[in-house]
C-alpha positions as CSV (number, residue, x, y, z in Angstrom):
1,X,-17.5,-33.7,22.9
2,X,-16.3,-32.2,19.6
3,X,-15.7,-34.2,16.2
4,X,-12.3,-33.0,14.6
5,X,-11.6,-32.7,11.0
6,X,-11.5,-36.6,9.6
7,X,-14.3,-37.8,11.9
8,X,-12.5,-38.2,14.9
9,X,-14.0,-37.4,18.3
10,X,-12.2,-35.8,21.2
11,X,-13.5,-34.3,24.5
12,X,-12.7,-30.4,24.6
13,X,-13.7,-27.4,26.9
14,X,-15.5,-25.0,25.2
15,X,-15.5,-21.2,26.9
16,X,-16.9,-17.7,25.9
17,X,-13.5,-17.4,23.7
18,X,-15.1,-19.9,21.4
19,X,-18.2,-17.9,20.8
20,X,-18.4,-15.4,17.9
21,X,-20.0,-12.3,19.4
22,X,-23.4,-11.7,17.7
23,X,-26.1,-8.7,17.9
24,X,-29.7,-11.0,17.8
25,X,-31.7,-7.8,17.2
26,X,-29.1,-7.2,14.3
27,X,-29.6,-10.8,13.0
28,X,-33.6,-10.5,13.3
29,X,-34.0,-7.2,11.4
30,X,-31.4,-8.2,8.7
31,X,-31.7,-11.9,8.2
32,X,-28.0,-12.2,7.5
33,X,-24.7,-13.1,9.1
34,X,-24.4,-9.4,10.9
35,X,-22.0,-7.9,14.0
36,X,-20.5,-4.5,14.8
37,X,-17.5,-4.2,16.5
38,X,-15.3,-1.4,17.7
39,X,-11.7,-1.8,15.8
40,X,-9.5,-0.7,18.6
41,X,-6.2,-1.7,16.8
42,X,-4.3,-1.6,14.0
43,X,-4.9,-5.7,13.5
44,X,-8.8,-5.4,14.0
45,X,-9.0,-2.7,11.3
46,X,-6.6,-4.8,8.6
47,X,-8.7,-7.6,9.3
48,X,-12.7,-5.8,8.8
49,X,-10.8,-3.9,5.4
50,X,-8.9,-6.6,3.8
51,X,-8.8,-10.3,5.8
52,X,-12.3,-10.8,5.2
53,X,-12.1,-10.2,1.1
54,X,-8.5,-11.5,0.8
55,X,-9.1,-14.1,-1.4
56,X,-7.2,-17.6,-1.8
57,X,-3.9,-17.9,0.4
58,X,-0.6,-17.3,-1.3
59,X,2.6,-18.6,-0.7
60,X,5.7,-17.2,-2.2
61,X,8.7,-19.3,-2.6
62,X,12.2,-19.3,-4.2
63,X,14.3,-22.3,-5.0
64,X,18.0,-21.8,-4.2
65,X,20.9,-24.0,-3.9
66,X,22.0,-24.2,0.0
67,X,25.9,-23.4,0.9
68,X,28.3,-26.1,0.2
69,X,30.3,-25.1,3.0
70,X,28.7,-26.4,6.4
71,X,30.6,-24.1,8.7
72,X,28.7,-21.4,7.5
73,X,25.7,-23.0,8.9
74,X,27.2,-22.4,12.0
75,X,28.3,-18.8,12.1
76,X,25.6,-16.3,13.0
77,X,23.6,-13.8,10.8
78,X,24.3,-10.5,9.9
79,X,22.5,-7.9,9.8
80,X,20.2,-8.4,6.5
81,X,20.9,-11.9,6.6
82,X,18.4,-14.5,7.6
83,X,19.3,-17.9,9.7
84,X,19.6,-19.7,6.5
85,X,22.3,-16.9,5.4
86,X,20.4,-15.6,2.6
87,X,19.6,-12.0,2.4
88,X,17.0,-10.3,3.4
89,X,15.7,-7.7,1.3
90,X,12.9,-5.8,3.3
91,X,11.1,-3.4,1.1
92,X,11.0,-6.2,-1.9
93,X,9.0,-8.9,0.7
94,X,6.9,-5.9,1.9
95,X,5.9,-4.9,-1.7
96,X,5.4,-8.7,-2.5
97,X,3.0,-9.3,0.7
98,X,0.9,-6.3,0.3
99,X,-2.5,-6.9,-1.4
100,X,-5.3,-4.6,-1.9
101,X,-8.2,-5.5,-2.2
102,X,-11.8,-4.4,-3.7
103,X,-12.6,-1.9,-1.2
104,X,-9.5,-0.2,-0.5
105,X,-8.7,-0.6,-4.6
106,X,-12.4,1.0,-5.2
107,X,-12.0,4.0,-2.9
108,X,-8.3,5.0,-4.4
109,X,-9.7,4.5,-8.3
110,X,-12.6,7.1,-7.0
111,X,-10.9,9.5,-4.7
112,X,-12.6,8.5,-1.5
113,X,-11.0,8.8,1.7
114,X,-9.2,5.1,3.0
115,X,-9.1,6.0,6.4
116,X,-9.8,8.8,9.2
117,X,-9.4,9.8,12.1
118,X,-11.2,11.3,14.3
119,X,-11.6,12.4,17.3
120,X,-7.8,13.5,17.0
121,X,-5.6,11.7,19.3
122,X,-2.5,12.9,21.6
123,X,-0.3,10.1,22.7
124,X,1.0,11.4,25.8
125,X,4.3,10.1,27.0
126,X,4.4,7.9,30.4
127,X,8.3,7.9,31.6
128,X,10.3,7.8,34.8
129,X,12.9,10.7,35.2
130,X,15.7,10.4,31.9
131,X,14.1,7.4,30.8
132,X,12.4,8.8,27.7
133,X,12.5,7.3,24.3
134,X,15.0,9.2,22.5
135,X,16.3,8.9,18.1
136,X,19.9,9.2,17.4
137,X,22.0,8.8,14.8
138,X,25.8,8.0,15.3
139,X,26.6,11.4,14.5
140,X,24.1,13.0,16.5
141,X,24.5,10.3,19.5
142,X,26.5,13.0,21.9
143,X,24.3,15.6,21.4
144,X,21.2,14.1,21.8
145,X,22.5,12.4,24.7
146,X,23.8,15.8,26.5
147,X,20.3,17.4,25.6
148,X,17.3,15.3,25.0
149,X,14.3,16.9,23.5
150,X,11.3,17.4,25.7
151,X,8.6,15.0,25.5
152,X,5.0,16.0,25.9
153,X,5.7,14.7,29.6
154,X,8.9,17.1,30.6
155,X,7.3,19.8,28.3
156,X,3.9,19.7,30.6
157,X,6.4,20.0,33.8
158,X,7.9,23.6,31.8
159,X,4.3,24.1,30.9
160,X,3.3,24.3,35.1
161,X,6.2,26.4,36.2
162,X,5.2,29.5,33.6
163,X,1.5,28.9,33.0
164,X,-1.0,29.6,36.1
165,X,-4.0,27.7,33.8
166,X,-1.9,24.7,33.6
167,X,-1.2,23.9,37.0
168,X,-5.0,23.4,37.4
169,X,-5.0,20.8,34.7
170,X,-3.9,16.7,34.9
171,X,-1.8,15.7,32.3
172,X,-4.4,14.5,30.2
173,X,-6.4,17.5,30.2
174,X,-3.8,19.4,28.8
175,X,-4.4,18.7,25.2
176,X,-8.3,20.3,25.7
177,X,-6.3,23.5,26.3
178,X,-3.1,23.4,24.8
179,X,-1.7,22.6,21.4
180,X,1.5,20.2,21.2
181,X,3.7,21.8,18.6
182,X,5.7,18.3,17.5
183,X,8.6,20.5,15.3
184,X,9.7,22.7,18.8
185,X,8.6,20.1,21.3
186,X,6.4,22.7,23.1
187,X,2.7,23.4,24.6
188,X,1.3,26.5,23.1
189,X,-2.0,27.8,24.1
190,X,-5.0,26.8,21.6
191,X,-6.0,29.5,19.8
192,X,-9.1,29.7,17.1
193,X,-6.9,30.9,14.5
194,X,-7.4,27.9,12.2
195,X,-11.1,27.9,12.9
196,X,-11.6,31.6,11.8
197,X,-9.6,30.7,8.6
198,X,-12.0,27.8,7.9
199,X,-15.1,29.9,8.8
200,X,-14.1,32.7,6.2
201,X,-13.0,30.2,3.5
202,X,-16.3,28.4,4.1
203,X,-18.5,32.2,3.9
204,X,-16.5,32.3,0.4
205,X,-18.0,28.9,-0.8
206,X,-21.2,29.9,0.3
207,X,-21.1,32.8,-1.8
208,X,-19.7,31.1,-4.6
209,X,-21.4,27.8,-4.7
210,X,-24.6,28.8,-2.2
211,X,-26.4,31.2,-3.7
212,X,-28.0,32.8,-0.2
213,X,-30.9,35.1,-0.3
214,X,-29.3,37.6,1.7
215,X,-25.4,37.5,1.7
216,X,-25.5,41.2,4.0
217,X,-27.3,40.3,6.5
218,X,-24.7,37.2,6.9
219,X,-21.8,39.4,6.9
220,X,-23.6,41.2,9.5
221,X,-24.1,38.7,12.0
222,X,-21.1,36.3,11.4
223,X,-18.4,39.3,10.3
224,X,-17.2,39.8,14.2
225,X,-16.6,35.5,14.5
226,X,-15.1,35.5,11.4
227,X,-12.1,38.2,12.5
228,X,-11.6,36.5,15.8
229,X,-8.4,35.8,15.3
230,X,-7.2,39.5,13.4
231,X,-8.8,40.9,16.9
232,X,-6.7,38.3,18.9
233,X,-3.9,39.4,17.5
234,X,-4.3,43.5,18.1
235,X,-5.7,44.5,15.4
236,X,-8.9,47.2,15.6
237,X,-12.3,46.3,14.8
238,X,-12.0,48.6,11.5
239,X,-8.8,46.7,10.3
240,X,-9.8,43.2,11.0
241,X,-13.3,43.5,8.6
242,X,-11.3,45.4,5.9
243,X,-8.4,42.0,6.6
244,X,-11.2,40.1,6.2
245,X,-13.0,41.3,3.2
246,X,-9.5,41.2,1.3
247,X,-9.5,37.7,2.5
248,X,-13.1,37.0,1.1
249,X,-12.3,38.7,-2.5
250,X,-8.9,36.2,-3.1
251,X,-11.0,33.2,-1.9
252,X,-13.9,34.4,-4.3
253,X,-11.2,34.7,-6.9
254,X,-9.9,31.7,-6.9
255,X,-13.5,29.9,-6.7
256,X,-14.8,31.5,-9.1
257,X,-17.0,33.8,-7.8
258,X,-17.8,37.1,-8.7
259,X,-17.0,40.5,-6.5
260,X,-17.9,41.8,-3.3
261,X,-20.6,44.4,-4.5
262,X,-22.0,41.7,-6.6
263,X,-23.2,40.3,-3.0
264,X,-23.8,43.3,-1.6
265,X,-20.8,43.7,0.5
266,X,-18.6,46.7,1.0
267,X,-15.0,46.9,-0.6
268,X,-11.9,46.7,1.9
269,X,-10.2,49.5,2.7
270,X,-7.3,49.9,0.1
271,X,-4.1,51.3,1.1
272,X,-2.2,54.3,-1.2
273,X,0.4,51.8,-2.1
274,X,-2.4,49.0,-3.3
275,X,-3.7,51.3,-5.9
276,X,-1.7,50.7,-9.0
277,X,-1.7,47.4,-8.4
278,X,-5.6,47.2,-8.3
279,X,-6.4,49.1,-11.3
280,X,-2.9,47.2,-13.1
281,X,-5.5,44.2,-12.9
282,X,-8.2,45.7,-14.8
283,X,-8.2,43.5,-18.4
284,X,-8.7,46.0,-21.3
285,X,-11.2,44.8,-23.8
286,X,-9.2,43.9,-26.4
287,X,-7.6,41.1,-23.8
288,X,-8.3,37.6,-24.7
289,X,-9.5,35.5,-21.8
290,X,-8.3,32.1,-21.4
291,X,-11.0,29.9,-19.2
292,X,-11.2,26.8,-17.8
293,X,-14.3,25.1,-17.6
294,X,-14.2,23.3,-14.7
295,X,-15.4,20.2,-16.0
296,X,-15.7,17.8,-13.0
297,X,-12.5,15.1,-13.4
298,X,-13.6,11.2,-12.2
299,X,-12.8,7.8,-13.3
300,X,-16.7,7.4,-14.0
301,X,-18.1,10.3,-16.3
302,X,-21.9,10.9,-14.8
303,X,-24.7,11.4,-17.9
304,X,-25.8,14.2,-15.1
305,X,-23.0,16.1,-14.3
306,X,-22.4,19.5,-14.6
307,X,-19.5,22.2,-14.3
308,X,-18.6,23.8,-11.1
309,X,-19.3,27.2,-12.3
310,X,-21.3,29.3,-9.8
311,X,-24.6,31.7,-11.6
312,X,-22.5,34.4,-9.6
313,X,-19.4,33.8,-10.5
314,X,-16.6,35.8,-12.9
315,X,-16.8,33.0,-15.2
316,X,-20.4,32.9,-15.6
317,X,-20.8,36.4,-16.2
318,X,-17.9,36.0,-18.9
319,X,-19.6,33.0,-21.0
320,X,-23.1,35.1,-20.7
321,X,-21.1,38.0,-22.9
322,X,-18.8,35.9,-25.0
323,X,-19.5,36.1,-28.8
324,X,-17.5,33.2,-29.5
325,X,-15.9,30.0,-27.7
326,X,-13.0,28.3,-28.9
327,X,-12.1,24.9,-27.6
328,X,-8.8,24.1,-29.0
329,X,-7.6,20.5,-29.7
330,X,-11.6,19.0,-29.2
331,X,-11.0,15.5,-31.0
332,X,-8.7,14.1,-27.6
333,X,-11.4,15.8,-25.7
334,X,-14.3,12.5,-24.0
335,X,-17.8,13.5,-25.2
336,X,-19.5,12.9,-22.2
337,X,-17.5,16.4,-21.3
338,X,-18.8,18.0,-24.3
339,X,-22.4,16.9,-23.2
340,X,-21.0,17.9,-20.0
341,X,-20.3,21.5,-20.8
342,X,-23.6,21.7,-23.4
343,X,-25.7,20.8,-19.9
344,X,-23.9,23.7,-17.8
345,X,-24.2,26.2,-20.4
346,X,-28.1,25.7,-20.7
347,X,-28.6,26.2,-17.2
348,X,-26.4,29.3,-16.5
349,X,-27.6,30.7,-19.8
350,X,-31.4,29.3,-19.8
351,X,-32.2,29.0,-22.9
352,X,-32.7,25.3,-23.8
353,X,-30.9,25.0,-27.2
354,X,-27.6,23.1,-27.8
355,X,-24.8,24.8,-25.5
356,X,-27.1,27.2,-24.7
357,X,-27.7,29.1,-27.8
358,X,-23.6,30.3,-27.7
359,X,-21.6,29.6,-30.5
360,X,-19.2,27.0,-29.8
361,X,-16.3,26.4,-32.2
362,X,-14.0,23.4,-32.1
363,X,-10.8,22.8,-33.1
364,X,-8.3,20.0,-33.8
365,X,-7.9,17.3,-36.1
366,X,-9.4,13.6,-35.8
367,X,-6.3,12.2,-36.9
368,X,-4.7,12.8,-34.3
369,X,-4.8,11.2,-30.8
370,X,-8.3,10.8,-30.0
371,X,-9.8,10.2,-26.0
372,X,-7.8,8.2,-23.9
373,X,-9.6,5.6,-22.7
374,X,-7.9,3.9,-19.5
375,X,-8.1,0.2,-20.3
376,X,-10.3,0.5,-22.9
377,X,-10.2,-1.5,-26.3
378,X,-10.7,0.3,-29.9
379,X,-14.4,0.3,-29.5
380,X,-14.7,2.2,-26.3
381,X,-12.4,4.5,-27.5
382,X,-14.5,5.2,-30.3
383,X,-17.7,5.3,-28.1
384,X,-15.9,8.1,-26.4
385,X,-15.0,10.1,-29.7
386,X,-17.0,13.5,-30.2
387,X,-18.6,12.1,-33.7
388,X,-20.6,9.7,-31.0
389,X,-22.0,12.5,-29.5
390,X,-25.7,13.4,-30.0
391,X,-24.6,17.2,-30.6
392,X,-22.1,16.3,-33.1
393,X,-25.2,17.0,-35.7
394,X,-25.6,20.6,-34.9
395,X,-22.1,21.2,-35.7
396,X,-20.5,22.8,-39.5
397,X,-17.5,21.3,-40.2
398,X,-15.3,23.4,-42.3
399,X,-11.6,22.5,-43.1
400,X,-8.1,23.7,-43.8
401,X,-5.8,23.4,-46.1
402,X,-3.1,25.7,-46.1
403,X,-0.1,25.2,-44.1
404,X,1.7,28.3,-43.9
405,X,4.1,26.7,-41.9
406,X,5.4,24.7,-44.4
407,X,5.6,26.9,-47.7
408,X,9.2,27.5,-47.2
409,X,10.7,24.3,-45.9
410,X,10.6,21.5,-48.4
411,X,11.9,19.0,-46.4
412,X,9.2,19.6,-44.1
413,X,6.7,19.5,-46.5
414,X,7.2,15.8,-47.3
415,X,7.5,14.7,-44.5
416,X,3.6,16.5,-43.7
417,X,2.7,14.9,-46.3
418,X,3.8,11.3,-45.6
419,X,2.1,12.4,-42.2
420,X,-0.9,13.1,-44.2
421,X,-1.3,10.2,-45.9
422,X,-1.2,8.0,-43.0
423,X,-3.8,10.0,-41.4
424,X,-6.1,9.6,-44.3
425,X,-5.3,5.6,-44.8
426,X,-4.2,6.1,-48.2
427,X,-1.2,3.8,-47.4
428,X,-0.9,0.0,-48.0
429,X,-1.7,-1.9,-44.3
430,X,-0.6,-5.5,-43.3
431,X,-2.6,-7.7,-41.9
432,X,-2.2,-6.1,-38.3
433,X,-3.2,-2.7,-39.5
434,X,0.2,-1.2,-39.7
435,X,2.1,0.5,-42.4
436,X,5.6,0.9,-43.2
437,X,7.7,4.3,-43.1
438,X,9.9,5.1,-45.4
439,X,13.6,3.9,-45.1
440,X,15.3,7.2,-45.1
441,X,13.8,8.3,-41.6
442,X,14.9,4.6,-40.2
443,X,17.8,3.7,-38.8
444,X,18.8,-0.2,-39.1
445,X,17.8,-2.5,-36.4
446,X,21.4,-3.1,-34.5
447,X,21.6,0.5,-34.0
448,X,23.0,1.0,-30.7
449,X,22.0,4.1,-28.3
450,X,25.4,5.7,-28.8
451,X,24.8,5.7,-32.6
452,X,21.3,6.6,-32.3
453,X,22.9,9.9,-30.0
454,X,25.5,11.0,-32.5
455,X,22.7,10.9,-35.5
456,X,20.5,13.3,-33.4
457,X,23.3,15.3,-32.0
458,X,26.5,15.1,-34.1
459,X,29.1,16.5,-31.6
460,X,29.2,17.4,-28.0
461,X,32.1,19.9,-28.1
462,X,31.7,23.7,-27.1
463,X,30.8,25.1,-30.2
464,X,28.8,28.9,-30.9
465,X,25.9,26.6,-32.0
466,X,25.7,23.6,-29.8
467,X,23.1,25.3,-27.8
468,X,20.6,25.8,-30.8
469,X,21.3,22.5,-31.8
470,X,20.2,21.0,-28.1
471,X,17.3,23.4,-28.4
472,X,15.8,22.4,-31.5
473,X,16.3,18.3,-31.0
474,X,15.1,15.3,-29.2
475,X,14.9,11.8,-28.6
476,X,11.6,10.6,-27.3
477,X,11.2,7.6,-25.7
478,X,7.8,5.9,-24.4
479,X,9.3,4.1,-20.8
480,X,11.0,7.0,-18.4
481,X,13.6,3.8,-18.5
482,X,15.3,4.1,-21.2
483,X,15.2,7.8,-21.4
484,X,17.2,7.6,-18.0
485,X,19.5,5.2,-20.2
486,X,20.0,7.6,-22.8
487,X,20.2,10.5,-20.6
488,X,22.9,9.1,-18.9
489,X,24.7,7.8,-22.8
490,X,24.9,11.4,-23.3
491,X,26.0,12.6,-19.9
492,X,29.1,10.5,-20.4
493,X,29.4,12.0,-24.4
494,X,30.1,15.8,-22.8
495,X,33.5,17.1,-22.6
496,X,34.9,17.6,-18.6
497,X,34.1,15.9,-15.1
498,X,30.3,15.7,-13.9
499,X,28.9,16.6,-10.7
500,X,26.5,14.4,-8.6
501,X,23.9,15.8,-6.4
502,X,22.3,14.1,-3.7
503,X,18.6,14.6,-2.6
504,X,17.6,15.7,0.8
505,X,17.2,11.8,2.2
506,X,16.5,12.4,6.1
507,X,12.9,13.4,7.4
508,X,14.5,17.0,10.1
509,X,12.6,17.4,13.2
510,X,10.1,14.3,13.7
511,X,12.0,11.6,15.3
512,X,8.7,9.1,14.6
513,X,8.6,9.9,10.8
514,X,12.6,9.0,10.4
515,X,12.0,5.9,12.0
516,X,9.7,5.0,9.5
517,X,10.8,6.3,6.7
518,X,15.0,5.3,6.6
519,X,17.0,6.6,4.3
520,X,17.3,3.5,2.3
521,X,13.8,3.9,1.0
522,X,13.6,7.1,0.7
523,X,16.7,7.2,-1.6
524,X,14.9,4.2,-3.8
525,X,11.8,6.3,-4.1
526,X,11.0,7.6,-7.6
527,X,8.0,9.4,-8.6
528,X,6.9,11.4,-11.5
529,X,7.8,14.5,-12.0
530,X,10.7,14.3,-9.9
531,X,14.3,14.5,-10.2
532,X,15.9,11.0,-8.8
533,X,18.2,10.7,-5.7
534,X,21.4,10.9,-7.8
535,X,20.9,14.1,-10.4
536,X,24.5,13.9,-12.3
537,X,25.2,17.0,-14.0
């Protein structure tokens, strides 16, 4: 007997499928609501990430006026069209139905991984004889019908006839000895080539980063596995450690660490023609050295972080001799990096005294744009200013006042110092805290783009100075829309025909990936620091 919803009774057969799995030795130990499960599909592992923290249902809806005409009710859809004859934009539902939710939204803010895999997995086609899954396009449809690429099936039959080691193997043991190469549509033979790599980057590291007792002795033992793959590949024992050790010093280089000898290892071999360009490296010492200091990036600043700089490393051994450190443009800097970079420097120099006991001089101007605080109101950004700081104390301000800059353009001049004067707050504010600019660098408030164009840049004619002139103005805009608008304004200002240039919009050589990605989407994809689909020129 079970009661329904609304206190109605009704007989019902109840069978394991009814039953939520549980783990009772889970449930005793924990005292809560506890189960694990294996997600063997795609629906199982939506449902453990994002079902269970969903949140309240939501329906989306639009209200729309039905045809008029009731023979269209009776004509089939097209393609795009749903039953009711309305069309059916894909990608917009998609982007409307997705949610994230507080895992998956906490793991992108801090870098983590949102999914892995591992073991990795081979999906081994399972065909009868020219009955394989092929990807054509209408150009292409001859073509691939006349000469279908191999699947991992037909390649494994190639794979027998010319490899005596494969035709001791099943099918499924193949991928234990063999590598599918998806681009050619081949079985190659699995070599330790990328392991080798891995093992050598990781010795670097371990240099860098480690600090091991005895860094010879591990060359010693480990310097044979680590050129594997140089022996593999013919070259002589001699060779592969000197490949090896040239490997070592760019992956020490670009960690940060310091030289071979400063290990204890031997130098590789360096060829007659390698000379100049060694000792063409070699910084003379009247060179200025631009560093970065490594300060760890993360949406949450730790009070106990420090910078990845290595005791061993070229930059360490740099800040122990500098004289002097410049950081330019401090004011946008967070302070938590200052305090960040005043910990590091106490530890690699050890001497417990503000940054170490270096002297530390920064530059910039505090009204200017100060730390950018994601979402944060006024007061956070002032919590992150350097003033805030518990070193700002041991600092001597000094200013100046002498723009040399500006001694010969007048112009100029007042306009740095209408710039100064709102930096200082000498000018009347409104209730809202702003002030008002002067009328002679506004423009009045029906100005259209076009007008707003031919202020900035007067003509668009070939001309010996039109270049300069494009040179030396602008027109910013905050929102990347509306400088595509006003790019576009003046595109269609320049004397002549343009050009447009398509982007690459098809995914070559994996049929899976250009079934996914069409090129309808990728040709509405935009992202930063990339040109659009259409470039007009």
């Amino acid at each position: 007997m079970a009661k329904l919803r609304g206190g109605q009774k009704a007989n019902f057969t109840f069978d394991n499928r009814w039953v939520v799995p549980y783990c009772p030795a889970l449930l005793r130990e924990f005292r809560c609501h506890l189960n694990v499960e294996i997600c063997a599909t795609v629906k199982a592992i939506k449902y453990v990430v994002k079902y269970i923290t969903k949140g309240s249902d939501m329906a989306a809806y639009q209200v729309r006026q039905e045809a008029a005409s009731a023979s269209a009710s009776t004509t089939a859809p097209t393609v795009g069209q749903s039953a009711h004859g309305k069309m059916v934009d894909e990608i917009k539902d998609y982007l409307l139905g997705r949610y994230i939710g507080p895992m998956e939204a906490v793991n992108t803010i801090l870098g983590f991984e949102v999914h892995s895999r591992y073991p990795p997995v081979i999906r081994l086609a399972v065909h009868l004889k020219d009955e394989q899954r092929v990807f054509f396009t209408r150009e292409t449809a001859q073509a691939v019908a006349a000469r279908p690429k191999d699947t991992t099936l037909t390649a494994f039959f190639d794979l027998c006839r010319q490899d005596e080691v494969a035709r001791g193997l099943l099918y499924q043991e193949v991928p234990r000895h063999f590598t599918w190469d998806n681009r050619a549509h081949t079985w190659h033979r699995a070599g330790r080539g990328r392991e080798t790599a891995a093992l050598r980057r990781l010795f670097a590291a371990i240099l860098t980063h480690g600090d091991p007792s005895d860094p010879p002795k591990l060359w010693r033992e480990f310097s044979s596995d680590m050129a594997g793959d140089l022996l593999h590949q013919g070259y002589s024992t001699e060779a592969a450690e000197s490949e090896v050790l040239r490997q070592l010093e760019n992956f020490l280089e670009t960690m940060g660490g310091s030289e071979l000898p400063a290990y204890g290892l031997p130098k590789p071999r360096v060829e007659p023609d390698q000379t100049h360009r060694l000792t063409d490296c070699l910084p003379t010492n009247e060179e200025a050295v631009e560093l970065q200091a490594k300060i760890p990036v993360c949406a949450v600043r730790q009070d106990s972080a420090f910078c990845s700089i290595g005791r061993r490393s070229k930059l360490a051994e740099i800040l122990r001799n500098a004289r002097i450190i410049v950081w330019d443009e401090a004011p946008m800097t967070h302070r938590k990096d200052l305090e960040i970079v005043d910990r590091s420097l106490r530890d690699l120099l050890r001497v417990e005294q503000p940054f170490g006991g270096a002297l530390l001089v920064l530059a910039g101007d505090f009204r200017q744009l100060l730390a950018v605080v994601p979402g944060g109101t006024q007061a956070n950004t002032i919590d992150a200013c350097l003033t805030q700081s518990a070193l700002w104390p041991h600092f001597q301000q000094h200013h100046l006042t002498r723009n040399l800059r500006l001694e010969s353009d007048s112009d100029a001049k007042s306009y740095a110092d209408f710039l100064m004067q709102v930096g200082n707050g000498e000018l009347p504010e409104d209730e809202e805290g702003m002030v008002s600019l002067p009328s002679e660098i506004l423009m009045p408030d029906d100005t259209t783009t076009e007008q707003l164009i031919r202020r900035v840049y007067p003509s668009f004619e070939p001309s010996p100075h039109r270049d300069q002139m494009f040179a030396e103005r602008s027109i910013l805009s905050p929102l990347n829309r509306t400088v595509d608008e006003t790019n576009a304004a003046c595109l269609a200002l320049f004397p002549g025909d343009s050009r447009a240039y398509l982007s690459v919009d098809s995914i070559p050589n994996d049929d899976v990936a250009a079934t996914n990605f069409p090129p309808e989407l990728l040709n509405r994809l935009d992202p930063n620091g990339l040109p659009h689909h259409r470039l007009e020129l």
